[in-house]
C-alpha positions, 0 to 999 in steps of 0.5 A: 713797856712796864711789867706791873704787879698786882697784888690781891689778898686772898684772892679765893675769899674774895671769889666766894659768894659772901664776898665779891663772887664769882668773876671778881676782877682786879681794876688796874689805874694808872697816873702821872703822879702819885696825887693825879687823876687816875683812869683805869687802863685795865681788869685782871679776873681774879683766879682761885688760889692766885694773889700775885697778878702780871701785867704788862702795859705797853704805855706806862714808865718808869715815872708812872703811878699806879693803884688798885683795886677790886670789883664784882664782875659788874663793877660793883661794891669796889674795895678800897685802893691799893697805896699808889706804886710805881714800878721800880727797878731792883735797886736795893738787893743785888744778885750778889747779896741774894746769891750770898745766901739763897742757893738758885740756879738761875742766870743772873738776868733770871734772878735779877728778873725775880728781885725786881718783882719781889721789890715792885709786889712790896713797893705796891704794899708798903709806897716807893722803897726808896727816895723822898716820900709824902704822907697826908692824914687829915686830923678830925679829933683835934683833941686826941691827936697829939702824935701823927705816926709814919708809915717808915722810919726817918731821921728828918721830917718837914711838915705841913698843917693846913697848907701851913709850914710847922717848924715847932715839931719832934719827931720822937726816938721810934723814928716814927711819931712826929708830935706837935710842940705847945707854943708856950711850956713844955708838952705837945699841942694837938694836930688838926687839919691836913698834916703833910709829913715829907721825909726820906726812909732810913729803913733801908737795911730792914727793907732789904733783907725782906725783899732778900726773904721775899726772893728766898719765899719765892724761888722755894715754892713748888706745885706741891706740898713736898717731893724728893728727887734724889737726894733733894727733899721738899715740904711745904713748911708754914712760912710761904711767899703769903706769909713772908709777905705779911710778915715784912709788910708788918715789920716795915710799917711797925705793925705790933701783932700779939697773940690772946689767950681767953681762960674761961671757966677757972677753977680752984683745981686749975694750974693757973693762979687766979682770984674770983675767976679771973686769971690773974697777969 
């Protein structure tokens, strides 16, 4: 039996009725491989305020895959898939390394219990936290395709272009950007085609520390929005388990967030420097 987690991006928007609606459901698949055949193996109804779902599925292992995604009641307008996951014993944080600097008074099978959860709910976000992995993207804009970005940091990447071994390739200083190299001169040559990228992660100590502050998130949260009992005091701060998530997720991935401030209607009395209205950089 395999304890399997689903995760739903704000499950209350997605019950609203310009969304899914009333009775929306997560549809769980399961597969052999990561590129198999797919079926679905069961539905989990989406509740108001929940993102985090369990299932408990009695045929699947330790080599299964899985994805998923969501559905109207009646099955209708389907979202896209999750990335395919499969479920992953805690491998990356210990209990001593989460011991080392969250305060709990759970066992240690308990916090071992939490790790692997926390591991198997950022695995279904971002692919398998460890070992080999393929990325496939299919190139249609030949022309301004000159670098094919990875999902994770490497040191080493092996290449394919249309079933077609690549050898004449960069993979730049991010560690991310793998670029195509002109077969004569000096420059990149566009990719084209189904490029596969196989490489190992060497992001392991970022990926560690997130699933750390994953199970910090965690074991903080409470049913209320703050208590005191004794002289333990609690509020409900801005960085939730939603939010450590998305933050690690994007952190992984190399996902640059900024932040944009409109300036309308300047004037010569306003503090900021500008010229013919416009605020300048």
């Amino acid at each position: 039996m395999i304890e399997v987690h689903v995760y739903v991006d704000d499950a209350t928007e997605k019950l609203g009725a310009g969304s899914y609606g009333a009775g929306a459901l997560a549809r769980l698949e399961r597969a052999t491989t990561e590129a198999g055949v797919y079926a679905e193996i069961v539905t989990l109804p989406l509740i108001a305020g929940q993102d985090d779902y369990t299932y408990f599925d009695p045929t699947g292992t330790g080599t299964s895959w899985y994805r998923s995604r969501v559905t109207t009641a009646t099955g209708t307008l389907p979202s896209a898939y999750s990335r395919p996951f499969q479920v992953e014993a805690a491998t990356l944080a210990s209990v001593a390394d989460v011991r080392a600097l969250v305060k709990t008074g759970l066992t240690n099978d308990e916090l071992s219990a939490v790790i692997r959860r926390e591991e198997t709910l950022l695995a279904a976000r971002i692919g398998p936290l460890t070992g080999q992995r393929t990325e496939i993207r299919t190139i249609t804009d030949r022309i301004d395709t000159l670098s094919v970005r990875l999902s994770r940091v490497t040191s080493a990447v092996t290449v394919t272009e249309s079933n077609t071994a690549t050898t004449d390739i960069r993979l730049l200083a991010d560690g991310r950007s793998v670029r195509r190299l002109a077969a004569t001169g000096w420059g990149s040559w566009p990719w084209g085609g189904v490029v596969e990228v196989t490489y190992t992660p060497t992001d392991t100590a970022a990926v560690t520390t997130a699933v750390i502050e994953l199970v910090a998130a965690r074991l903080a949260e409470t049913p209320y929005d703050s208590e005191t009992i004794g002289d333990y005091s609690y509020s409900r701060g801005t960085r939730s388990h939603a939010i450590v998530l998305r933050d690690a997720v994007a952190d992984i991935l190399g996902i640059r967030r900024s932040v944009v401030t409109s300036v309308q209607m300047t004037t010569s009395e306003s503090p900021l420097p500008t010229w013919l209205g416009t605020v300048r950089p």
